[in-house]
N, C-alpha and C positions, 0 to 999 in steps of 0.2 A: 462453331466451337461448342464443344460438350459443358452443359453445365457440371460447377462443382459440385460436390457431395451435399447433401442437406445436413446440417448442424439440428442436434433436438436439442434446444433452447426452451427449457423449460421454467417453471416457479422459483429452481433451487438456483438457476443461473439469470432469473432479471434484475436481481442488486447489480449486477456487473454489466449491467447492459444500460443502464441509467447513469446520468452521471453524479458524482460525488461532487455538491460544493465545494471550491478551493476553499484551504483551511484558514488563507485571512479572511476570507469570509465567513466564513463559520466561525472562528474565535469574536470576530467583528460584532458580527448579532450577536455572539452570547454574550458581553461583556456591557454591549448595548442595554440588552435587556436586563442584566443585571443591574445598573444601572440606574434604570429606571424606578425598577419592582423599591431598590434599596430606596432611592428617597420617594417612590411614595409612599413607604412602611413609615417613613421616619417623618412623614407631614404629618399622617390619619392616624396612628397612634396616639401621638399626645393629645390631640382633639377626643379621645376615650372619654367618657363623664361617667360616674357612678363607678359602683364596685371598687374591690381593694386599690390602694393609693400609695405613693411613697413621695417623703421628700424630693422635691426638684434638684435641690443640691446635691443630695446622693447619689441621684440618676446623672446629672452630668458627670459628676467624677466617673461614675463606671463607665458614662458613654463615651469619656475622652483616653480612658485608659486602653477601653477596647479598640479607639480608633487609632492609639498609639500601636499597638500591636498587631492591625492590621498593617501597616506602613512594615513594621518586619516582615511579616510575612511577605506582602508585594515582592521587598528585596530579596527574601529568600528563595521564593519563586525565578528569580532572573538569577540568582547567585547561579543558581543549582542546573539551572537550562544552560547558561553557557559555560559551565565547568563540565556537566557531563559530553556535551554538543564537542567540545575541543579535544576531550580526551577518547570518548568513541572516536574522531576524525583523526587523530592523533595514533590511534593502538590497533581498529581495524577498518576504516575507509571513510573517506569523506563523505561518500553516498549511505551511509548509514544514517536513515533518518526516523529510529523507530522511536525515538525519545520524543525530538523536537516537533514531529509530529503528531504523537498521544495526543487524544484531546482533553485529558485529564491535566494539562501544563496549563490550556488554558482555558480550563474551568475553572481552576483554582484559583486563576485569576483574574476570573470575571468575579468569580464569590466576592474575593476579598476587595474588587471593586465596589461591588454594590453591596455590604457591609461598611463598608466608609463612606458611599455616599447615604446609607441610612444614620449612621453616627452623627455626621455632621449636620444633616437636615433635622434629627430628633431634636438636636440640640438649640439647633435655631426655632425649632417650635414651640421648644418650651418656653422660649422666654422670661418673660417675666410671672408665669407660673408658682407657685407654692406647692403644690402638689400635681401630680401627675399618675396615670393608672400604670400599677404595677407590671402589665403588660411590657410598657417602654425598658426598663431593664430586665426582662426575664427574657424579653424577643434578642435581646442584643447578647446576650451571655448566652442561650440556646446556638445562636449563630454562631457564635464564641468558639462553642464546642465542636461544632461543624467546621469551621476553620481548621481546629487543630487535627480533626479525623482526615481530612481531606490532605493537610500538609504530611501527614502520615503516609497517604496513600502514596504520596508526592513521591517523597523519601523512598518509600519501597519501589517505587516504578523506577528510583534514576540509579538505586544499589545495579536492579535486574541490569539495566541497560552499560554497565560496563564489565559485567560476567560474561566470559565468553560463551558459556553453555547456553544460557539465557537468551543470549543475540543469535546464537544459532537458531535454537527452537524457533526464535519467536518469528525471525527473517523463514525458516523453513513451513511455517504454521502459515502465512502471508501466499507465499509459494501453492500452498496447499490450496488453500481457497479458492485461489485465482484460476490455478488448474482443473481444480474440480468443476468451476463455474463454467469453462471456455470447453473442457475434454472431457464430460462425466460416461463413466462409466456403463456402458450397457444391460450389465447385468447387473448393475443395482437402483435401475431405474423402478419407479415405483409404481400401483396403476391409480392413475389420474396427475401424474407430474409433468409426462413429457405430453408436451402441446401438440398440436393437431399437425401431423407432417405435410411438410412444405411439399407441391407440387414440382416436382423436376422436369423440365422441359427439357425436350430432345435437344434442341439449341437455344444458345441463347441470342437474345433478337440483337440485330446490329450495331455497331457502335454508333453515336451520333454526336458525341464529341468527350472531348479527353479532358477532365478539370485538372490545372494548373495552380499549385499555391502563390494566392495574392497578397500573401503579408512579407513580414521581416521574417530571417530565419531564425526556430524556434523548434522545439518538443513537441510532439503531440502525446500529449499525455491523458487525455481519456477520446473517446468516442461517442456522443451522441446517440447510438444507436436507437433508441426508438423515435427522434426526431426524423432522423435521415431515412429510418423504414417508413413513417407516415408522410415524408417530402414525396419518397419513391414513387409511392403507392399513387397516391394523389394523381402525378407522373405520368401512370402507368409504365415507369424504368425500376431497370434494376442498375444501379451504382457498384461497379465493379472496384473496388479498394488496393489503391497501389501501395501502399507503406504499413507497414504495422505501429502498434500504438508501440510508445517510445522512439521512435526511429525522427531522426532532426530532417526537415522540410527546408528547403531554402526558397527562395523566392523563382519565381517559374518551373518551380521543380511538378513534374506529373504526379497527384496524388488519387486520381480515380478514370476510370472511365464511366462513361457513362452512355447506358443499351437501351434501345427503344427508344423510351419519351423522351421529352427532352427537358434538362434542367438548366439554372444559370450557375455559375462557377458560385456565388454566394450560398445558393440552394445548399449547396454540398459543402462548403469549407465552414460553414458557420455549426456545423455538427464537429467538428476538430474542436478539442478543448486543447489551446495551447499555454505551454508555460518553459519555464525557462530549466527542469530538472523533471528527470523518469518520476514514477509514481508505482504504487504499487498495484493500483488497483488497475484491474484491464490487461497488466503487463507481467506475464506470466516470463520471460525471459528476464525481468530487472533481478528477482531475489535470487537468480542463478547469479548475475554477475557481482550482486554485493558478494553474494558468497564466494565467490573465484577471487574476489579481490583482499579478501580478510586470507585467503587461502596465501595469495602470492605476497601479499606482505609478511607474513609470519615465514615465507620461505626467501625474505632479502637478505643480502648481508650483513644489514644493521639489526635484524631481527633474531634471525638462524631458530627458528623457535617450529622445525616438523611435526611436534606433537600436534600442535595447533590447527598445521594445516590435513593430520592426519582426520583432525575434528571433525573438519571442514569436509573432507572427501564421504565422513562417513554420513554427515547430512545431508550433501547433494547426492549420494547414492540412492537414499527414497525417494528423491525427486525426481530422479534419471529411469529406476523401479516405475512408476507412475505415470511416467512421459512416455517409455517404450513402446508400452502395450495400447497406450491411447489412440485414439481417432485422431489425428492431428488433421487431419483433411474435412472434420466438420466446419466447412468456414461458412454456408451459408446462414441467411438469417429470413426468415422467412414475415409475412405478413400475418394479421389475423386469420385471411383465407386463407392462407397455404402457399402463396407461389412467393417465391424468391424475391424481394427487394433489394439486399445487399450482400454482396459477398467479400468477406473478411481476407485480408492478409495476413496470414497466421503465420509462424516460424516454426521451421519444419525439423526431424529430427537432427539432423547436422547441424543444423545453428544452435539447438541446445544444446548437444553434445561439447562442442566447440567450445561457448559462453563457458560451460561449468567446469571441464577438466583440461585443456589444451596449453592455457597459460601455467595452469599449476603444474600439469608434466613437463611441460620446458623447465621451468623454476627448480625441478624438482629430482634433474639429475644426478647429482651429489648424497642426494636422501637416499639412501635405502630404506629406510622405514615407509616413507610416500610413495615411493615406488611399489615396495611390495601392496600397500593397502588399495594404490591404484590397479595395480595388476589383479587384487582378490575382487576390485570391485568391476573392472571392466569383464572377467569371465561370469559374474553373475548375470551382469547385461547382455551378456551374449547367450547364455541359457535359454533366456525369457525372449530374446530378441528376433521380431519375424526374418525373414529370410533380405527381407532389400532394405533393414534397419540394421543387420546383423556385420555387412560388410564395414564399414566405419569403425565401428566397436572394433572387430578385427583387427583392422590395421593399426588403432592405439594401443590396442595390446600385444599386437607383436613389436612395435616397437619399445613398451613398457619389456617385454622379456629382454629384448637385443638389449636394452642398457642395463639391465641386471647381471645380463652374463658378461658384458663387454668392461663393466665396473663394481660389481657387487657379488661375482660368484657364488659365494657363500648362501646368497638369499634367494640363490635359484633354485636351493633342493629342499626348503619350506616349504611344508604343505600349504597349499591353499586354504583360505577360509571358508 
């Protein structure tokens, strides 16, 4: 068997290759450490000696006032998460997760954590105090200020998240990334970025067993990759990769082979980050499908709303733009030396194609407005489109014209865009 194409996996693409902590983990520690930081501000403060002083009694009132107003904020913090969370799920998909996700929802709530627990602990250190260094309420009303900038930010982040321009940009700007990370560009590679290319071997060495998922069914929502390339190596295998990230795994289901050395089925499945919802990161097909799906709901019956979904067509056009011309066949991943350890299952054009406009042109019958903006965007895909990416586009656009002429004559003698 011929090996696959070499992927240049370079500087601008190892964020994507490493895994991102799951976010209760990461909100987990931050809230922790705030926490902490808050009451040991709020022990070693009043223990301050010498320099400027103020009443104890003044300082607790402001310390009790501010920790009254943290406690708002807290609930504002959750007011806001699950009003926007219901109404994004609510107006364009339940997989819309660019709110609840932010990690600005919960910093804000680690702050105002560890702001209360500094409040409280200040207060219990003062004790029976008379004075105390003016420190103790200047740190707490500084913080004060920082709350309300932050609850500002808050505010501003959850307006964006139910603008639909907003949720486009920001789901197409996610898209972007991920693309750019897994399919970058040739010609705008820079010199000293892309890494030392991998060694292609005329074949690749034998199979020597086929790894099977041993858990409950589940997501695979990121990949391990530099774990699994140092497993490989180690090996001397190359781990051939049967599923793409996002794709559900059941229980015995085949999700690798593996060539050469030999690994244990743990070796390899312990690089699967699973979880129970797509991700964005790794998964350069998910912001196609939020977007197809904000697209087909604006085109329901309970909706009837084709502006929206014309929105929709004209953001996953850049993505489609981006996708065409790409290397979609760099799946390999290479080692420090150069030869192949792991080859990617990547999703090939027809599956993008598919994910992003397929559901919205069935939906989208009835529309003449969708239609036509479909038909203007699948002939620009076929301009750009090579020769064995070009036939698919084809047959969506002719059969975007057949239902033009067959329901919407009028919008068949429109020029094109």
């Amino acid at each position: 068997m011929d090996a696959p194409p070499i992927g240049p996996f370079g500087p601008r693409q190892a964020a994507e290759r490493v895994v991102r902590p799951r976010r209760r983990l990461r909100s987990g520690v931050t809230q922790a450490s705030s926490l902490i930081l808050g009451a040991a501000l709020g022990l070693a403060l009043p223990r301050i000696e010498g320099g400027p002083a103020v009443a104890s009694t003044r300082t607790v009132e402001v310390l009790g006032a501010v920790g009254v107003s943290v406690l708002g904020v807290t609930s504002l913090v959750f007011s806001v998460l699950f009003l926007v969370v219901q109404w994004a799920a609510s107006t364009f998909t339940p997989r819309l997760a660019l709110f609840r996700t932010n990690p600005l929802v919960w910093r804000v709530l680690a702050f105002a954590i560890g702001l209360l627990a500094y409040t409280v602990t200040a207060t219990l250190a003062i004790g029976a105090r008379t004075t105390v260094s003016v420190w103790v309420p200047t740190v707490a009303l500084v913080l004060a200020v920082l709350a309300i900038v932050l609850v500002r930010r808050l505010q501003l982040t959850a307006f964006r998240s139910i603008q639909l321009a907003h949720v486009l940009a920001d789901t197409a700007e996610q898209a972007h990334h991920v693309i750019d990370a897994f399919y970058p560009r040739p010609d705008e590679e820079e010199p000293g970025i892309r890494t030392q290319p991998a060694r292609e071997p005329s074949i690749l060495p034998l199979v020597r067993s086929i790894v099977s998922w041993d858990g409950a069914s589940t997501v695979v929502e990121q990949l391990d990759l530099e774990q699994l390339v140092a497993t490989a190596r180690a090996a001397g295998a190359v781990v051939i990769l049967r599923v793409p990230v996002g794709a559900t795994v059941h229980p015995g289901a085949p999700v690798a082979d593996v060539r050469g050395g030999r690994l244990e089925t743990r070796q390899v499945t312990r690089a699967f980050v699973a979880g129970r919802e797509r991700t964005y990161h790794q998964d350069p097909a998910y912001p196609l499908q939020v977007l197809a799906d904000i697209g087909l709901r604006a085109l329901s019956p309970a909706v009837n709303d084709p502006a929206t979904a014309v929105q929709v067509l004209e953001t996953v056009e850049g993505l489609l733009l981006r996708l065409v011309t790409a290397d979609l066949d760099a799946a390999s991943v290479p080692d420090a030396q150069g030869s192949v350890r792991v080859v990617l299952c990547l999703r090939t054009w027809l599956e993008f194609l598919t994910i992003a406009v397929d559901e919205i042109l069935g939906a989208a019958v009835n529309s003449p407005m969708v239609l036509s903006c479909a038909r203007d965007l699948l002939r620009r895909l076929a301009a750009v489109a090579s020769d064995d990416r070009r036939e698919p586009v084809d047959q969506r656009l002719a059969w975007v014209e057949r239902q033009l002429v067959d329901r919407h004559p009028p919008f068949m003698r429109q020029p094109s865009g």
